[in-house]
N, C-alpha and C positions, 0 to 999 in steps of 0.2 A: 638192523639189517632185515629183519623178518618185516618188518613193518613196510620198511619200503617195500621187496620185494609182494606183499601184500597188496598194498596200493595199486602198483603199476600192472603186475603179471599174474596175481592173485587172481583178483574177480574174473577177467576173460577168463583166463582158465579151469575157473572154478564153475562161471558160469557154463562153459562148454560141454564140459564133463558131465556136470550132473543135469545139463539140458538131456543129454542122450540118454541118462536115466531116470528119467522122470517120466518120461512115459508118453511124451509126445511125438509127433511124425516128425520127420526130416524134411528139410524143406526142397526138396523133389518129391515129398508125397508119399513115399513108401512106407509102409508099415514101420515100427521103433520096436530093433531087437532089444535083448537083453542087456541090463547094463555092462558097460564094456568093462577090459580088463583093466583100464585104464579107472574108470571110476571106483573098483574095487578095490585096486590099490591106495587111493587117495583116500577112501574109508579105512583101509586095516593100520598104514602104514600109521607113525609117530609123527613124522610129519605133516602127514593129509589129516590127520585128526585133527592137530594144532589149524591148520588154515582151516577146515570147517569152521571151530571155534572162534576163527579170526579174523576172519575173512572180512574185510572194507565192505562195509552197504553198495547197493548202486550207486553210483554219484548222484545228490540232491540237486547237482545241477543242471542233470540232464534229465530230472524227472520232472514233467511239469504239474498244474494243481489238480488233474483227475489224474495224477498216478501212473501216469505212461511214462515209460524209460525207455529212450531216445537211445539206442547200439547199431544207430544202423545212418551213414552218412554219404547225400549222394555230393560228392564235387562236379562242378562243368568245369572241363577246361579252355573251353573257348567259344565265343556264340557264333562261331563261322560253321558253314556246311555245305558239303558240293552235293548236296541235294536240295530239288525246292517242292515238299509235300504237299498236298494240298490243301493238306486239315492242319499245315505243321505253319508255313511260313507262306507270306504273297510272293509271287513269280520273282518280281524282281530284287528280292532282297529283304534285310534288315538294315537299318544303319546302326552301325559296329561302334560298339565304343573303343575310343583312341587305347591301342596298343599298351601305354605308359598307366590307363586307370585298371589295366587286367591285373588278376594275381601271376606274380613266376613261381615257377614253380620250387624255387626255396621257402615261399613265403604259402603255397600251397602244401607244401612237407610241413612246415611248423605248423599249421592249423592243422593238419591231419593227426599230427602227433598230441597237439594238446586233448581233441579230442579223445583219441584212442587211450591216451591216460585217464583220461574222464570213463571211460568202459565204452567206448565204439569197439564194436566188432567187426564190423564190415564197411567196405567202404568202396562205391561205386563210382566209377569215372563217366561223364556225360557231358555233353554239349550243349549245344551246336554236333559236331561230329567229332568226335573225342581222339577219334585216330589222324585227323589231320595235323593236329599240333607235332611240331616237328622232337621235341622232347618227352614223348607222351610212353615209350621206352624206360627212359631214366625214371622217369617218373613213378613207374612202377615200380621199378628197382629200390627205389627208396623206399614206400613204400611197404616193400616187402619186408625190411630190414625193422620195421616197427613193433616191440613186443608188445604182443599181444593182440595184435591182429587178424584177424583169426580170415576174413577172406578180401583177396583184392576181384574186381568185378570191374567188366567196361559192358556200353551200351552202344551197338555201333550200328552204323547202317549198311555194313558187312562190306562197302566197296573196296577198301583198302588190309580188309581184315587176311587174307592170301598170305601177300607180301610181309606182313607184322606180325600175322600170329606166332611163329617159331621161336622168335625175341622176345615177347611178349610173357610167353609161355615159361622160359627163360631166366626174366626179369620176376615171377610170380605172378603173374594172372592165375587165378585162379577159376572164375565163372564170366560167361558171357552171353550176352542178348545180342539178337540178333533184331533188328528192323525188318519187315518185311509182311506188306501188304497186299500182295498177289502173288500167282504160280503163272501167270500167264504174261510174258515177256510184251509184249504188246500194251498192255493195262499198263504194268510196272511203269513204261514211259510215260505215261498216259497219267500216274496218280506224280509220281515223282519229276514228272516235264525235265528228266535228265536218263540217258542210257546209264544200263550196269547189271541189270540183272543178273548176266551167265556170271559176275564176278560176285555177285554176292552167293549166288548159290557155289560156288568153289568155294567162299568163306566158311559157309556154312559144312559143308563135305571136310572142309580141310580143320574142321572143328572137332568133329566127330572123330580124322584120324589120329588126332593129336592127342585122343585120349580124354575130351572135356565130355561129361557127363551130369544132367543132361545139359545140352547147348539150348537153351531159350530163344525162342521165335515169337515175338512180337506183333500182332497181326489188327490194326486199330480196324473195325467193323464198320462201313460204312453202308446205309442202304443208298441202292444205286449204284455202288462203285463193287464191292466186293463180297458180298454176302452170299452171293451164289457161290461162290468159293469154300464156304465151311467144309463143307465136307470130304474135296481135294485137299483143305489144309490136314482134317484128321486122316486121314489116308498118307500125308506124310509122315506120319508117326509110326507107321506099320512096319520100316526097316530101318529106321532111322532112332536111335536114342536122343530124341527131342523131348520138351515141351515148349507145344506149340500155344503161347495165351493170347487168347481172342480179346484185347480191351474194349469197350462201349467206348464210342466218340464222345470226345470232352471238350467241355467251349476254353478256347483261347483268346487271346485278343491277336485278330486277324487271319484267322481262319476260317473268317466268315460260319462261326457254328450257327447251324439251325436244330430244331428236335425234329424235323423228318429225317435227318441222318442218323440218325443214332436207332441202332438194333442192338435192344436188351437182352440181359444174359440170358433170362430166362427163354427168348423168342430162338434165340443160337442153343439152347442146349436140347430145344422141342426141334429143333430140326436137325439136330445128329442126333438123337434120339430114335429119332422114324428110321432113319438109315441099320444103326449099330441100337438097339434095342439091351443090346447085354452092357452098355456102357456102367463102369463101377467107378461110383465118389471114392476119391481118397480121402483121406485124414492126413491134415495140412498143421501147421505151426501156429498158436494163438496170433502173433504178429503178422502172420501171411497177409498178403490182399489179394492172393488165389482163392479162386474154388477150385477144386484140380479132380482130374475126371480120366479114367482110363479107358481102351478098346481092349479087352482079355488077351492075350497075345502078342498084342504090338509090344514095341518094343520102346516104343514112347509115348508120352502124354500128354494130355488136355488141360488148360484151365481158362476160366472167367480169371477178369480185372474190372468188378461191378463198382466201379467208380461214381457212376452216374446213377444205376438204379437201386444199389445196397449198399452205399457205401461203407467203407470200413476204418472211417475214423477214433471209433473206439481203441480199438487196437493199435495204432498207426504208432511208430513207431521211428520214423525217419526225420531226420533235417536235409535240409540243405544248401549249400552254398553255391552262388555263383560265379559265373569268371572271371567277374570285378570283385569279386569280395565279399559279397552282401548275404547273410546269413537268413532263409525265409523256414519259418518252423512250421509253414503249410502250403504248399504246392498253390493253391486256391488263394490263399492271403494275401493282402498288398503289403502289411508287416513286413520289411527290412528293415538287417542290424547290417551295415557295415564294418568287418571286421579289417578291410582291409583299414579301412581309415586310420582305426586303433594300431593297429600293427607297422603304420610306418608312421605314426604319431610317438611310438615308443614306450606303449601300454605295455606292463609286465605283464607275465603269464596270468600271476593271479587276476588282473584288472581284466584279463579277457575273460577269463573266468568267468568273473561277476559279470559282467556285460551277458555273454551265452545264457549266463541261469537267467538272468530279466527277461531275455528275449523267450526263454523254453517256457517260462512261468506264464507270461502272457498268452500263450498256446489257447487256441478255444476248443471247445469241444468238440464241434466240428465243424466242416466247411460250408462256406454260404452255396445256397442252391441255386437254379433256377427257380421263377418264381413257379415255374407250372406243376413243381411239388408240391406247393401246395394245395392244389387243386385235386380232390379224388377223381376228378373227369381226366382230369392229364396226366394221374399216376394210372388211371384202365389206358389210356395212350401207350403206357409204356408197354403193358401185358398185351395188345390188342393192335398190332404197326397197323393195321388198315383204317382205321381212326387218324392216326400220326398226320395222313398228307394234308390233315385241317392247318397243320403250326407250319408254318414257312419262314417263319419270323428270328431275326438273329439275338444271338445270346443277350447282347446289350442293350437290346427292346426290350426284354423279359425283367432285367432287371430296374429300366423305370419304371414299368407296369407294378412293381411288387411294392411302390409305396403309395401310386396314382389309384389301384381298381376300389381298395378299399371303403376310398373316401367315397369313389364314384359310385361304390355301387352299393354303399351300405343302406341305404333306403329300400333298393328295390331287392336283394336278397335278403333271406331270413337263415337264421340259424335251424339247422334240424336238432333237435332237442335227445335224440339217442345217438345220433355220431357226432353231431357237434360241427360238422360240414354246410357249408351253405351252400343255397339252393332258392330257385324260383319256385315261389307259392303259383296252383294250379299248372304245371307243366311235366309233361311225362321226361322222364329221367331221357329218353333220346333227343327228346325236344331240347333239354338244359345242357346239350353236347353241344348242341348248332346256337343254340342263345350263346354259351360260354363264347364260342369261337367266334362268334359275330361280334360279339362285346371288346373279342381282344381285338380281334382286327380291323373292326371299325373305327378304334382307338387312335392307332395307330395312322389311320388318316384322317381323322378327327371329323368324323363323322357321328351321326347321332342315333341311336338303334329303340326302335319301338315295338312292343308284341300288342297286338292287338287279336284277343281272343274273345270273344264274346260269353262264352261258357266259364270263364276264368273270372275268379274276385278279384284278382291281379291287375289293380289297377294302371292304364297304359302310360308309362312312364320314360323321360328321357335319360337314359343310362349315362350319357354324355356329349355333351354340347358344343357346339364348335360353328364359326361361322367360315369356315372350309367348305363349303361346297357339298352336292350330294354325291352320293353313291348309291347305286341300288342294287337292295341284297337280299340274296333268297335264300333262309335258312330252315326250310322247311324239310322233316323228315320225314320218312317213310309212315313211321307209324304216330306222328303230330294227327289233330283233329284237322280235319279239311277245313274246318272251318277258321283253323291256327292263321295268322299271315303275319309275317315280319316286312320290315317296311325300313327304309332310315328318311330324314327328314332336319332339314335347314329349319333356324328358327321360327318358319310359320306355316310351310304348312309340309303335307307327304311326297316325295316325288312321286309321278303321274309317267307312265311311259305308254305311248298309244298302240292299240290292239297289233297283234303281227298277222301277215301273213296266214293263210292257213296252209301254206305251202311249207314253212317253216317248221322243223319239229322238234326244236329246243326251245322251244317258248309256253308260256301255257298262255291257257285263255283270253288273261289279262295283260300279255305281249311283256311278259317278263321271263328271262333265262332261265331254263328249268332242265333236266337231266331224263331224256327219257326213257321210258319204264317198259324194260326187258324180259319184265318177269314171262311174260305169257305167251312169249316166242318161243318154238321150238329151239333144237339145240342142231348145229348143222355143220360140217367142214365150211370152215373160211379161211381165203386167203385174198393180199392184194401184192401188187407189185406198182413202186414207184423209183422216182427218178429225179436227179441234177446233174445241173453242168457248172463246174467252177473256172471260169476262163482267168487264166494264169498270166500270160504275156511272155514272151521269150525267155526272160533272164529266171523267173522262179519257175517254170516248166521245166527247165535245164535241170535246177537246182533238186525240183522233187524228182527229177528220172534219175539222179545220178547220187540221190540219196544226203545232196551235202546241207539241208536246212538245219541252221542249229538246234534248231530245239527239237530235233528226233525225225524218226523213220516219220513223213507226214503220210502216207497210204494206210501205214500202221495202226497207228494210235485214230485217224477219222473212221478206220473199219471199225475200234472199237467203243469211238463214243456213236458211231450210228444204231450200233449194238444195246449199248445202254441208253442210247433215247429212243428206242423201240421199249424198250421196259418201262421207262418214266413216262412214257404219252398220258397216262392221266393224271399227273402229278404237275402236267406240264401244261397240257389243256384243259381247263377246268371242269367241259360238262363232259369228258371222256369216262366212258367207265372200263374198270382196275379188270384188265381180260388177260387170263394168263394165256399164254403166248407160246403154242409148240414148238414151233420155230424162226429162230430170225435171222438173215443173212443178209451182207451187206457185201458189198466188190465196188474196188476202184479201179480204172481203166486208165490209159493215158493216149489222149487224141491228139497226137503232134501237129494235125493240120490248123487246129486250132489254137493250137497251145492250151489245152484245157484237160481236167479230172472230169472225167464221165461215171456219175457214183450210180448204180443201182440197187436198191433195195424190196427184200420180200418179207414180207409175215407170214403167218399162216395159226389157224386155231380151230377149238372147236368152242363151240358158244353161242351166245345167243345174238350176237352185235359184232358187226365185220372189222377188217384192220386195214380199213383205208387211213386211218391216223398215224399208226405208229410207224406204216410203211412211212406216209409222209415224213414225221418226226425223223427215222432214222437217214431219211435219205438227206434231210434239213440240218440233222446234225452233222452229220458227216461232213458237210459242204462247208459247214460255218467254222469247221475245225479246221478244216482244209486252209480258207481263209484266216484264222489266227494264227497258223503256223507258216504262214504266209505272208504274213502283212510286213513283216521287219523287212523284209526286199521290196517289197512293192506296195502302194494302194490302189491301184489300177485294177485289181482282181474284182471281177462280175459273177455272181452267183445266179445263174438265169436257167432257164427251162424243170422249175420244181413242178412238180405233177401226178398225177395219178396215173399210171399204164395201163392197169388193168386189174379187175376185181372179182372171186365169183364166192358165188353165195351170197344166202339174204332174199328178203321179199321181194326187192325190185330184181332181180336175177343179175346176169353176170353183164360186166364190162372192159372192153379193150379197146384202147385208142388206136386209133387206124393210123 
């Protein structure tokens, strides 16, 4: 009898207790009191002595071969979502696997349970959208009823969370995350191309009143999209018993990941930093994948989820299954075990058993990268985002890159002999930023890249070959030797582009695109204001004045990518340079006589280079959004009269169209 109850109810409990006395944080971060009376008892008692002595190891099936014990298990229960993210899923969908290959959720209770007798402690519900499953209720309920269980958790994207939480709460929920990547209702449509915001923040309020402490707020970091936000998200925390975790963008397959989106912890923690200066690290759980971070006062907290630039595989501690069944022991892994298979094939408990431990044992150490880790030029990218707008390139470029660069480029790079980093002989370390990126991305359209430097032993060599056609590319840097010049070149000889203009002032001498150079300009108020027209046609003019376009407020959401492509203009236009920007305002009008959106846009800065661009840009965005959210009614839609209105500041003085 001891023995069983050993097995089953022992170790959770065993482990719980004297978790809390050992001397680590809780996993909200806060300091770890004394040990409680609970574990003082289980030391004095006759019985709490016998289970110390007695107590069942961690299950050997859920440790894999470096020693990680697996207590922590996420379930999806379904891969459907009435949201569509834009780092998450494409617009239109997934295709759903048939209803008949999903786990039910009695077949979800038995795996939970064998688990939990294996020593899971925790166990998190996730999707798709977790609360849409119509039994997702019961589900917890069962759940609850599992000894040893120590917490039930969902991960929602708060639409429906209002409505459930009371039941839920109930049924035993115990911890919840919340989804939520902006504070500004307008974006929200805009990242998630579905209305709900006011209803996720009632989820969120109705969280807090219900007594969940803290309520998790999930907030994936994108530059571009929402990063000017950090510091409205930690100002949520000031009245609110949150934590609020900032994730680093992670590549998925079809969410189009690039490494210009991704804003590292470290770059998010240097700018709430400058803001809140008294910001205090907490002391988190060996297993965390938090860094967790307070404001003195508030009444909630902060943390990284440095996925991407410190990972925490060491530690990791989680499986998971999905809502067909298939058991993945790394997030990042293409590794699935089908459990369901086994399970309606009529494997005994044990036989799932042994199945789990294969699958856990096979565990690697940790997850494959991008290849641009290994690059020390592409890990200063990560500490350094003004570098970053060099990578534009999608996740699954990077990884044929990571078995092609080496063969390609082991002749013309050398190993450095005290880091062990490779690198081009004769070339300054800024030079071998603009070589690297040229290399990659010349690649990529298979193009052929040559340094020809004369002061350099660096013999001129073809990095890679391709009878694709040319390109020509300037990858010269500020502080390269003038007499540096990159060049690309089809199998015989250099492209040749004939002298420009000298009216032209993005060209240099040799009538090749070049960036020009601000340095020696005073610094002056600028601003510009520009302009479009998006001619709509009766039926979708109706549609945008009366609010009814599916896919969101369209006035809305184009104010705010005109917004954001005032910010991206040099990201966007290659020889633009990166000007911060005092202000940007955008307005949509609606001209009945035409049937058309009248957008106008303004800039304004102080600097050395005007913002006739990003006016353009935002006025360009806005119009073309206008038109995507448009096009399902119609393609008759004309995007006509984009322009410049007027501009002052700058050497050539001011301008306004008559």
């Amino acid at each position: 009898m001891a023995a069983a109850w050993g097995r089953r109810g022992g170790p959770a409990l065993l482990r719980g207790v004297l978790g809390a006395a050992s001397g680590r944080a809780c996993s909200s971060g806060a300091p770890v009191r004394a040990p409680s009376a609970a574990a003082q008892e289980l030391q004095s008692s006759e019985r709490g002595r016998f289970v110390l002595q007695h107590a069942v190891p961690f299950s050997a099936f859920l440790t894999d071969s470096f020693g990680r014990q697996h207590n922590y298990l996420r379930i999806s229960l379904t891969e459907k979502c009435n949201l569509r993210c834009q780092y998450c899923m494409p617009e239109e969908g997934v295709q759903l696997t048939p209803k008949s290959e999903l786990l039910t959720a009695q077949e979800i209770i038995t795996l939970a349970r064998l688990f939990v007798k294996e020593g899971v402690e925790k166990i998190r519900l996730t999707g798709g959208e977790p609360l849409i499953r119509p039994d997702v209720v019961d589900i917890v309920g069962q759940l609850y009823k599992l000894e040893g269980l120590k917490t039930i958790a969902v991960t929602t994207n708060g639409i429906n969370l209002t409505r459930l939480l009371p039941r839920l709460k109930e049924a035993g929920l115990n911890a919840i995350n919340v989804s939520l990547d902006t504070l500004v209702p307008a974006k929200f449509e805009f990242i998630v191309r579905r209305k709900g915001f006011h209803k996720v923040m009632e989820g969120i309020h109705k969280a807090t009143e219900l007594g969940y402490r803290p309520v998790k707020v999930n907030c994936v970091v994108m530059r571009g999209f929402n990063e000017d936000e950090l510091l409205g998200f930690v100002d949520f925390t000031k009245d609110l018993p949150l934590d609020v975790r900032f994730i680093e963008y992670m590549p998925f397959d079809g969410n189009k990941w690039n490494f210009k989106k991704m804003v590292s912890y470290k770059e998010m923690l240097d700018t709430i930093k400058q803001r809140w200066p008294e910001l205090e690290k907490l002391t988190c759980e060996t297993s965390s994948t938090a860094k967790s971070y307070k404001v003195p006062h508030f009444q909630g907290q902060i943390s990284f989820i440095t996925s991407m630039s410190e990972h925490f595989c060491g530690s990791c501690n989680r499986l998971r299954i999905t809502a067909d069944g298939s058991l993945k022991v790394c997030l990042f892994g293409n590794s699935e075990v089908s459990l369901r298979d086994h399970l309606r094939s009529g494997a005994s408990e044990e036989e799932l058993v042994q199945i789990i431990g294969a699958a856990v044992g096979r565990k690697k150490k940790q997850h494959a990268e991008p290849v641009l880790m290994s690059f020390p030029l592409c890990q200063d990218a990560l500490q350094f985002p003004a570098n970053s707008k060099q990578w534009g390139h999608t996740f699954s470029h990077w990884l044929t890159l990571r078995t092609s660069l080496p063969k390609q480029m082991g002749k013309a790079f050398m190993k450095n002999k005290l880091t062990g980093q490779p690198f081009l002989p004769g070339s300054h370390p800024e030079q071998q930023w603009h070589i690297m990126t040229g290399i990659l991305q010349t690649q990529l359209r298979g193009c052929c890249v040559f340094q020809k430097d004369p002061s350099s032993t660096f013999d001129t060599k073809c990095l890679e070959a391709s009878s694709v056609g040319q390109v020509s590319v300037d990858y010269q840097s500020k502080e390269a030797s003038p007499r540096s010049e990159f060049c690309t070149r089809d199998w015989r000889s250099c492209t040749k582009v004939p002298r420009a203009s000298h009216s032209l002032t993005h060209t240099d001498e040799e009538g090749r695109a070049t960036m020009v150079d601000v340095g020696g300009k005073p610094d002056s108020r600028r601003s510009a204001v520009a302009g479009a027209v998006v001619c709509l046609g009766q039926k979708a003019f109706g549609m945008v004045r009366q609010n009814q376009v599916k896919k969101g407020d369209v006035l809305a959401v184009a104010q705010i990518a005109g917004i954001q492509g005032a910010k991206l203009t040099s990201q966007l236009i290659p020889l633009c340079h990166n000007i911060p920007l005092n202000h940007v305002e955008v307005s949509l009008s609606l001209d009945e006589a035409r049937y058309a959106v009248v957008i106008r846009s303004s800039c304004q800065t102080w600097g050395r280079t005007g913002v006739e661009m990003e006016a353009l840009t935002a006025a360009s965005l806005a119009a073309l959004t206008v038109y995507d959210m448009c096009k399902a009614v119609t393609h008759e839609i004309v995007i006509e009269e984009v322009k410049l209105l007027s501009k002052t500041g700058g050497q050539r003085g001011d301008f306004s169209r008559v």
